[in-house]
C-alpha positions, -999 to +999 in steps of 0.1 A: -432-444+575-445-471+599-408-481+607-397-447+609-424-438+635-414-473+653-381-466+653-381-431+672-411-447+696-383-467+709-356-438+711-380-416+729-390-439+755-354-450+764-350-416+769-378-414+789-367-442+812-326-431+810-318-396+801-308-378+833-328-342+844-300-321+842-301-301+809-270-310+781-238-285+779-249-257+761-210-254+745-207-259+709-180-286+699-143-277+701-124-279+672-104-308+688-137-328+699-131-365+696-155-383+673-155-423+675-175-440+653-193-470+672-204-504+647-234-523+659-248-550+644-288-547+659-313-520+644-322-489+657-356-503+668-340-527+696-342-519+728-308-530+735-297-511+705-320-476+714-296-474+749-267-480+734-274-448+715-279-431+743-246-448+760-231-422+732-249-393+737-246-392+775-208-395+768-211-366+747-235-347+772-211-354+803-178-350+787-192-312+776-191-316+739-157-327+739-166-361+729-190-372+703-201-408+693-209-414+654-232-444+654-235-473+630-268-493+635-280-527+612-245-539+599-241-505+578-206-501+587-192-532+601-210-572+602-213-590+630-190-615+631-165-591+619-167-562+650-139-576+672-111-576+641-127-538+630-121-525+665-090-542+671-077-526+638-090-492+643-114-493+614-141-487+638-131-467+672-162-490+692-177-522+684-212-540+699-191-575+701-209-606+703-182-633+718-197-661+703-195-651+668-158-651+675-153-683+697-114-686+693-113-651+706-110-650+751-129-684+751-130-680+786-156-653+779-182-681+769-182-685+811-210-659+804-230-676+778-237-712+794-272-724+786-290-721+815-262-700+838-283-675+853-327-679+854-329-639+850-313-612+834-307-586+857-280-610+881-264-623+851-255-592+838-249-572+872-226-603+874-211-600+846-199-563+852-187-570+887-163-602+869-156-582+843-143-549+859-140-559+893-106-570+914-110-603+922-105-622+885-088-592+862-082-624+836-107-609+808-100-573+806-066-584+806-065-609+779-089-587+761-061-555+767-033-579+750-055-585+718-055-544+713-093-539+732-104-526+762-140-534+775-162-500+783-195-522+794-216-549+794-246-562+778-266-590+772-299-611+765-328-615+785-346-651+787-338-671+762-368-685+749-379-701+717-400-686+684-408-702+650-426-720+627-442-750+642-454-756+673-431-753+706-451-770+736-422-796+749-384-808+744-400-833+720-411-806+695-368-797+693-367-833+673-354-828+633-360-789+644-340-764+623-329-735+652-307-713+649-283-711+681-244-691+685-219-705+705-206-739+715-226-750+741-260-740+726-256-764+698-246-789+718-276-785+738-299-787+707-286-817+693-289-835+725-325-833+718-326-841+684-330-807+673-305-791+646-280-763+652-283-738+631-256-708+633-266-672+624-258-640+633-294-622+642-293-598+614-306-631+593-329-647+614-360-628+596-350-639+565-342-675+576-373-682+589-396-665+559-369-688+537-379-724+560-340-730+563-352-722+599-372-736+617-368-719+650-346-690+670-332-694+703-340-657+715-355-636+739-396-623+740-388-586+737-360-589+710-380-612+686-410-588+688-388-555+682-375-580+651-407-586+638-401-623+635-441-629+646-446-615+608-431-649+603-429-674+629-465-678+647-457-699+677-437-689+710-426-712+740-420-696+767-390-722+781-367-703+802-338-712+797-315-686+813-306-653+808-272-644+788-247-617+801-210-609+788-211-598+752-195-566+755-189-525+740-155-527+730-128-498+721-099-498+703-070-497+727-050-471+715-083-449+706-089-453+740-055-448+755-054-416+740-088-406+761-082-378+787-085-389+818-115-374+827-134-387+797-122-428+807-138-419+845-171-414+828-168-443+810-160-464+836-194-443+854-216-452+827-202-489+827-219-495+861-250-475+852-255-492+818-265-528+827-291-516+853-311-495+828-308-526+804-324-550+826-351-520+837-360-513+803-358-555+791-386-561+820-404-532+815-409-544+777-417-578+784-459-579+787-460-554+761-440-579+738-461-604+748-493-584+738-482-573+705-475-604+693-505-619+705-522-598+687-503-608+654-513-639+664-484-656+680-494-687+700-475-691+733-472-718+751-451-730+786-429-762+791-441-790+816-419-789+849-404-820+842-394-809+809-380-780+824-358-806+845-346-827+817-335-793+802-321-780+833-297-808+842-287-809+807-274-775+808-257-785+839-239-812+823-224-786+799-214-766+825-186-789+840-174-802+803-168-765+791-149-765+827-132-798+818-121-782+779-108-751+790-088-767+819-070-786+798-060-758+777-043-739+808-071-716+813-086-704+848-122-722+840-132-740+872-118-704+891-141-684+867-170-703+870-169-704+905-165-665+908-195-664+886-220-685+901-209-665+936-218-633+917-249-642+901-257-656+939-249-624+952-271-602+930-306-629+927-329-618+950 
């Protein structure tokens, strides 16, 4: 009952921060409504997860009925790593697609992901959507188009941050460290440190670190408390280390060529309204994450500055060889990181 209760808690007050004034269409559905069925891996309790809901019920509010969203929470229709080949089948119409579970898939998408690419959220994923659906560098949507998806929005993760098992209070504690990372970079990162990689999709993080064949998850504050991973991990750092944008909602591409219209222009609406409300909703749960687990008792604790600087200019490092890879593979790196960085200049305060 307690998760049930939890659960709608988080629906309801996304709706109180998102859902417009205006009252829904009072026409029932049309015989020929159109009903995709959307696959996310997170649970309904996420925050991330609780708009994305509501992504499909303003779809179906706005379009008048004539669209409505079946939605697929916590793995129950399609895993994680497996989203990107179910949408570009057709098994599912939408998928919540996580790039780095898929790394041989537009590689140049991991542009998004590099540790330590953007400080905050907010610029890395108002960023993101400009790169992504803007004029200047059509490369993604168009490879993406070619592999049978089209993008509808962005998402992302807010500051990623460490939680686990032992304590957290420098770069020294990452030595023989057990943490689970995605991606390329990331583990690249770790094991710089001494730490070791550890590659999971989130759905198994919980169950990881109850096991010990985790140590540690690479995450962000509000997303490990809506997990519950303080019922089994007791110590938080709070090390900044950037903010990632670019995992993306992704259709089917002839489910959505067959779209009126209308119904893609309010797509391509909620795709600039979407990563706003994310970042409003990801800093307004931040000190209330912070709280509740505190009260679980979760010890926090911050990185010295010139930890912070080691980590920092290691990140760096991995910017320009990810640039150095990609360029030798014929693909547009150096131009896409440099669009990027102008971007995430452009939106930071």
């Amino acid at each position: 009952m307690k998760s049930i209760a939890r659960m709608l808690a988080v629906v309801l007050a996304v709706a109180a921060v998102v859902l417009p004034t205006a009252s829904p269409a009072q026409q029932p559905a049309a015989a020929s409504t159109i009903v995709l069925k959307k696959a996310d891996f997170g649970a309904p309790t996420l925050t991330r997860t609780a708009l994305s809901m509501w992504w499909g019920k303003e779809l179906e509010r706005r379009s008048q009925g004539r669209v409505k969203v079946q939605y697929f929470p916590s793995d129950s229709l399609v895993k994680a790593s497996d989203v990107f080949e179910a949408t570009r089948s057709g098994v599912v119409d939408i998928g919540i697609w996580v790039q780095a579970y898929n790394p041989a898939v537009s590689p140049l998408s991991r542009v998004f992901t590099l540790p330590g690419i953007s400080p905050s959220f907010r610029p890395a994923v108002l960023a993101a959507t400009d790169l992504m659906f803007g004029p200047e560098f059509p490369h993604f949507r168009d490879e993406l188009r070619k592999l049978g998806v089209e993008p509808l929005y962005v998402w992302g993760v807010a500051d990623q941050e460490l939680i686990g098992t032992k304590p957290l209070e420098g770069i020294g504690a990452l030595k023989g460290l057990k943490v689970r990372v995605i991606g390329r970079e990331w583990p690249k990162l770790i094991s710089e440190f001494g730490g070791v990689p550890v590659t999971l999709p989130w759905p198994e993080v919980y169950e990881a670190l109850g096991r010990g064949t985790l140590d540690a998850n690479m995450g962000f504050v509000t997303a490990n408390a809506d997990s519950k991973l303080y019922e089994v991990a007791k110590y938080h750092s709070r090390a900044h280390l950037g903010a990632s944008a670019g995992p993306l909602a992704i259709m089917n591409k002839a489910s959505w060529d067959k779209l009126p219209e209308d119904v893609k222009d309010i797509v391509r609406q909620l795709a600039r309204e979407y990563p706003g409300k994310l970042a409003d909703l990801y800093e307004k749960d931040v000190d209330k994450a912070i709280q509740e687990m505190q009260a679980r008792g979760v010890k926090f604790s911050s990185w010295s500055s010139a930890d912070r600087a080691k980590m920092q200019a290691a990140m760096e490092s991995l910017w320009q060889g990810w640039v150095n890879e990609q360029q030798t593979k014929g693909l547009p790196a150096r131009e896409a990181l440099a669009h990027y960085r102008a971007l995430l200049k452009k939106h930071t305060p």
